[in-house]
Backbone as CSV, one residue per row, in Angstrom:
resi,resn,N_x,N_y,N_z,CA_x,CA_y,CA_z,C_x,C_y,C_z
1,UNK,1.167,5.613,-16.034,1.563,5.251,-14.697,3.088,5.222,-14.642
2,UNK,3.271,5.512,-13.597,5.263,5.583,-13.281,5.452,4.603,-12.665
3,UNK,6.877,4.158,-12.987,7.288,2.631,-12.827,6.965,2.945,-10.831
4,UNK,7.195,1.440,-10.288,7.297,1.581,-8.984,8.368,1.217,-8.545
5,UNK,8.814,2.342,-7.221,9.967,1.481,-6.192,10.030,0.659,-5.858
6,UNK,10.856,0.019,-5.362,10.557,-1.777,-4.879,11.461,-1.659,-3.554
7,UNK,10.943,-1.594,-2.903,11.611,-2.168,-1.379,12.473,-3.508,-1.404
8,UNK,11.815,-4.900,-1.912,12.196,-5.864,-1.511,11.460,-6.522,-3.323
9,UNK,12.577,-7.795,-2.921,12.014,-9.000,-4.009,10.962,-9.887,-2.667
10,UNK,9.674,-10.260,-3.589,8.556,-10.670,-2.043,8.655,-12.143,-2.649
11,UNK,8.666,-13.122,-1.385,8.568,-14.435,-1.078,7.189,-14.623,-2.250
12,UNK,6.818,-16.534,-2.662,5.489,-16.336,-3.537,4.645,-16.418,-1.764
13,UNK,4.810,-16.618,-0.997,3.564,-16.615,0.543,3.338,-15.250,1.162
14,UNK,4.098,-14.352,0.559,3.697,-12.886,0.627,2.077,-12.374,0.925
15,UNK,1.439,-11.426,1.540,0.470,-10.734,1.999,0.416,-9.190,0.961
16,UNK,-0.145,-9.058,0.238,-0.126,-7.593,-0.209,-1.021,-6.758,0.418
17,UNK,-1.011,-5.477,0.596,-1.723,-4.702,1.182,-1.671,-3.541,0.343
18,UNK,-2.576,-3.223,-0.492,-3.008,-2.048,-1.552,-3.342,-0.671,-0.808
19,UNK,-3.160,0.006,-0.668,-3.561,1.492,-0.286,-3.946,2.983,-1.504
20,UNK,-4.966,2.879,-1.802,-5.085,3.389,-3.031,-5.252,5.320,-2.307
21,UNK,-4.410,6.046,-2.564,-4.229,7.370,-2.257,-4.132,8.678,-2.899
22,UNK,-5.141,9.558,-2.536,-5.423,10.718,-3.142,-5.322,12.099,-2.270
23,UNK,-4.610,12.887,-2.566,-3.945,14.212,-1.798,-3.598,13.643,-0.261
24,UNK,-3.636,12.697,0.000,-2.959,11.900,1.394,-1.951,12.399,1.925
25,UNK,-0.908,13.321,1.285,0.519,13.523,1.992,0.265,13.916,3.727
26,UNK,-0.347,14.205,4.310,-0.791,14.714,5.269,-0.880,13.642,6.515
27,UNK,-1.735,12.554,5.730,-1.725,11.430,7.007,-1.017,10.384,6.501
28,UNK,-1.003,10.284,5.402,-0.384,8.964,4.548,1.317,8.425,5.559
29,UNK,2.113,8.923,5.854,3.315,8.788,7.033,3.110,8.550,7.800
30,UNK,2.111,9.170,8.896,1.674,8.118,9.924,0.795,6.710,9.674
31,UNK,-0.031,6.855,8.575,-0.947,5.852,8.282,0.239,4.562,8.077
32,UNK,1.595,4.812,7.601,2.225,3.852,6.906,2.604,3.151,8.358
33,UNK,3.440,4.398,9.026,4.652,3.819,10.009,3.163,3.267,11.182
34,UNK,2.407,3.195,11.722,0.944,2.754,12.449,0.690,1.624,11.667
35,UNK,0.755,1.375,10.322,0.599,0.108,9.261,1.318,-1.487,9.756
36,UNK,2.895,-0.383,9.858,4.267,-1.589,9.697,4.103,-2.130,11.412
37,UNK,4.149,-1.109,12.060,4.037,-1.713,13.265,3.517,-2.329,13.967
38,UNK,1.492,-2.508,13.507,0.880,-3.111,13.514,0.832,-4.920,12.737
39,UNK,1.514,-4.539,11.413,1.669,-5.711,10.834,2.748,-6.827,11.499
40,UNK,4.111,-6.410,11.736,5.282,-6.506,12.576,4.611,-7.482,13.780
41,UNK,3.349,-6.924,14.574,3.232,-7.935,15.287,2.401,-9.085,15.204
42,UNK,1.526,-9.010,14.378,0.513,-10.346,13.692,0.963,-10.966,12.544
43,UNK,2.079,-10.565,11.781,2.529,-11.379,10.445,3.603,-11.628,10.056
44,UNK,4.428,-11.689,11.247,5.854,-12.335,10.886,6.371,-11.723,10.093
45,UNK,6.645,-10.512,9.285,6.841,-9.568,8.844,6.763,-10.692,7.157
46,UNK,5.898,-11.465,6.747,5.466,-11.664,5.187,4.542,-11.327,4.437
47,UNK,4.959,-9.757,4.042,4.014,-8.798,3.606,4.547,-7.556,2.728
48,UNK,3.737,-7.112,1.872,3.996,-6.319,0.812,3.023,-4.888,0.877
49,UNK,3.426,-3.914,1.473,2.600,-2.737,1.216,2.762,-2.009,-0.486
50,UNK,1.201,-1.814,-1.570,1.443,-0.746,-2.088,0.973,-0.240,-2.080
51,UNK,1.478,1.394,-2.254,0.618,2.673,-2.157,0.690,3.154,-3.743
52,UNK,-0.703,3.424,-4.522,-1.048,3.801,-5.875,-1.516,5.728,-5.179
53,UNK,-0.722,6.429,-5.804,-0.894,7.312,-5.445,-1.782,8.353,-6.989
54,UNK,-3.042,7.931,-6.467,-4.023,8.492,-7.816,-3.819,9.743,-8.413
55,UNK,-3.058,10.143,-8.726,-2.789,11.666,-9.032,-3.067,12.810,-8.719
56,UNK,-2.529,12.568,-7.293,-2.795,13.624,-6.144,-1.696,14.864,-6.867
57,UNK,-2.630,15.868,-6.170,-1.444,16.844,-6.606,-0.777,17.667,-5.076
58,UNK,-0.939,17.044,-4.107,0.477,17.668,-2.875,1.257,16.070,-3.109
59,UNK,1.926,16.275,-1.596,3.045,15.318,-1.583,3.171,14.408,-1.421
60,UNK,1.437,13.602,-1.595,1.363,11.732,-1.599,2.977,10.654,-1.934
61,UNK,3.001,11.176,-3.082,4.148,10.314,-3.870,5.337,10.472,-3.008
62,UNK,5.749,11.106,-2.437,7.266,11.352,-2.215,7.231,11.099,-0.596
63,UNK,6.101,11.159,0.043,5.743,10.725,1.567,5.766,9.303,1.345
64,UNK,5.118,8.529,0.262,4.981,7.257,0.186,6.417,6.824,-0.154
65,UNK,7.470,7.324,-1.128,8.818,7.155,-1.361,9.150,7.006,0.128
66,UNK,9.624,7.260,1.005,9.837,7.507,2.580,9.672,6.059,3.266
67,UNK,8.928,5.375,2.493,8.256,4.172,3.375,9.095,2.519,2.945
68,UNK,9.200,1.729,3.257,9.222,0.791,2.549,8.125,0.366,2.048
69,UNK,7.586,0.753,0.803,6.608,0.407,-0.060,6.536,0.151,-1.431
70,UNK,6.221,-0.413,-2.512,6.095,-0.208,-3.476,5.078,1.145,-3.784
71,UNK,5.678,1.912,-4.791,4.736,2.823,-5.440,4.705,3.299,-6.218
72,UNK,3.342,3.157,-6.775,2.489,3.405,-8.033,2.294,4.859,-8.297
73,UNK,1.973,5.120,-9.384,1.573,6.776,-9.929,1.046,6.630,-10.813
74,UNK,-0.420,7.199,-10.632,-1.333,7.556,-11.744,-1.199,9.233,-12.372
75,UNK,-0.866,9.266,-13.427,-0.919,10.835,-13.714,-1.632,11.633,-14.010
76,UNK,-3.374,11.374,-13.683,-4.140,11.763,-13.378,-5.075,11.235,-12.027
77,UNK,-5.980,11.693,-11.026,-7.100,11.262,-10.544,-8.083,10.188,-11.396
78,UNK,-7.871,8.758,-11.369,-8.627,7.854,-12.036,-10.152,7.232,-11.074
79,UNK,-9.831,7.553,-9.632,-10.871,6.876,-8.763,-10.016,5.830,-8.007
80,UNK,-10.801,5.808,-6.951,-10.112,4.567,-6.136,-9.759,3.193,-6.648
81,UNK,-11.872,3.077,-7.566,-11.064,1.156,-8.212,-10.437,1.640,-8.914
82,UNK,-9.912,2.488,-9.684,-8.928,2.361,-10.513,-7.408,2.072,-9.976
83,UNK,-7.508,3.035,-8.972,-6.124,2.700,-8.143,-6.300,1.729,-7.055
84,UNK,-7.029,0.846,-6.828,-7.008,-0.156,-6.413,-6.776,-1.424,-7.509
85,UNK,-7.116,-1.045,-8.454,-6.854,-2.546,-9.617,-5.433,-2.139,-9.994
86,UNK,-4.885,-0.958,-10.178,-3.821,-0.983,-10.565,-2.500,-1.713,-9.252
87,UNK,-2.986,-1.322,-8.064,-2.572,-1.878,-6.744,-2.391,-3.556,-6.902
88,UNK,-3.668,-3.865,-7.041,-3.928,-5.402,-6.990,-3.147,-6.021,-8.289
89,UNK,-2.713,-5.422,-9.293,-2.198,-5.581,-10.759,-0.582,-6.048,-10.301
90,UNK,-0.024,-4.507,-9.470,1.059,-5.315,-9.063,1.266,-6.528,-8.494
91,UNK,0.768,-6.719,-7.393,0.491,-7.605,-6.152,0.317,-8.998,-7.138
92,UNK,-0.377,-8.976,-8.047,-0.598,-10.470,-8.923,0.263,-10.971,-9.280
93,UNK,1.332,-10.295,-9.779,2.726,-10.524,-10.170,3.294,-11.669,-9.537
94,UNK,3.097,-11.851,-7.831,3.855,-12.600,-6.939,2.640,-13.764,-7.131
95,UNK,2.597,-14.910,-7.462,1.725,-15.682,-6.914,1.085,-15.951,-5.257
96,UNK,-0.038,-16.087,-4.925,-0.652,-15.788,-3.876,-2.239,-16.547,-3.751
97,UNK,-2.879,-16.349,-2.847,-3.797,-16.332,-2.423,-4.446,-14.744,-2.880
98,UNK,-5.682,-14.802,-3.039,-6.366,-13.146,-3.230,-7.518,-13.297,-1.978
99,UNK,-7.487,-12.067,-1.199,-7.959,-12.003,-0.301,-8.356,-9.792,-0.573
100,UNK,-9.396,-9.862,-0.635,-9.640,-8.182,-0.640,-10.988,-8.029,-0.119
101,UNK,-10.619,-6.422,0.386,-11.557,-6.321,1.587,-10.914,-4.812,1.987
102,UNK,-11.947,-4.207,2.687,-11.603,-2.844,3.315,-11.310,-2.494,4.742
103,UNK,-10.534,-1.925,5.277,-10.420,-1.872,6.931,-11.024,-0.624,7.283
104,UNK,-11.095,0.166,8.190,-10.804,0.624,8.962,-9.512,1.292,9.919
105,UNK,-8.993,2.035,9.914,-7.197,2.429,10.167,-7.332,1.796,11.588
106,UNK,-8.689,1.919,12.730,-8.422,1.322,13.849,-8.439,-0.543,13.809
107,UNK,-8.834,-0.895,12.738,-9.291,-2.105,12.914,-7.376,-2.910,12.935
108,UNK,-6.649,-2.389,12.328,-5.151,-2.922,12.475,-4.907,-2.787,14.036
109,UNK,-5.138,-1.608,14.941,-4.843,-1.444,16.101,-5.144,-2.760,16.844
110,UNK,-6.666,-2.854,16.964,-6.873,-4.284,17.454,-6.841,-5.144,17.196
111,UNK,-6.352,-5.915,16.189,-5.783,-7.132,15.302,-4.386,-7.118,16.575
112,UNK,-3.648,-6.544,16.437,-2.727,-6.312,16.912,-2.224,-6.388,18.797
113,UNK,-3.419,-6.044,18.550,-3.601,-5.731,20.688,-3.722,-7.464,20.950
């Protein structure tokens, strides 16, 4: 795995949000900037996006570089839990609450509305 970017040093009351991603370059940029803006209005902006980019081979990694995100690199295709535990691996780091669970990309829309 390749070290990750770090946007920010995160508060310990931080929110992580794991995005485990495979050949994604395509929607993964809108999925992010639709993410922040949604979050922006329900969470006071105390929150941590990472994107584990499973060893996609187009331009996951470098679309996710683009974002304020932390990100992960698997250098092969391991599977989602894999790149979801490696996700959640970072995220432990910060002390927290654990809260996991799957959305829906519309279900942020209406959280939000």
């Amino acid at each position: 795995m390749k070290p990750a970017s770090s946007p920010s040093t995160a508060p310990a009351s931080t929110s992580w949000i794991v995005i485990a991603a495979y050949n994604e370059g395509e929607r993964l940029g809108l999925t992010l900037t639709k993410l922040f803006h949604s979050l922006r209005k329900c969470s006071e902006g105390k929150f941590q996006v990472v994107v584990v980019d499973d060893g996609s081979r187009d331009n996951t990694h470098s679309v996710a570089q683009q974002h304020p995100v932390w990100v992960l690199q698997h250098p092969l295709n391991c599977g989602q839990g894999a790149a979801l535990r490696t996700g959640i691996g970072r995220s432990s780091l910060a002390p927290k609450s654990r809260f996991e669970g799957q959305l829906e990309s519309n279900t942020l829309k209406h959280a939000a509305s």
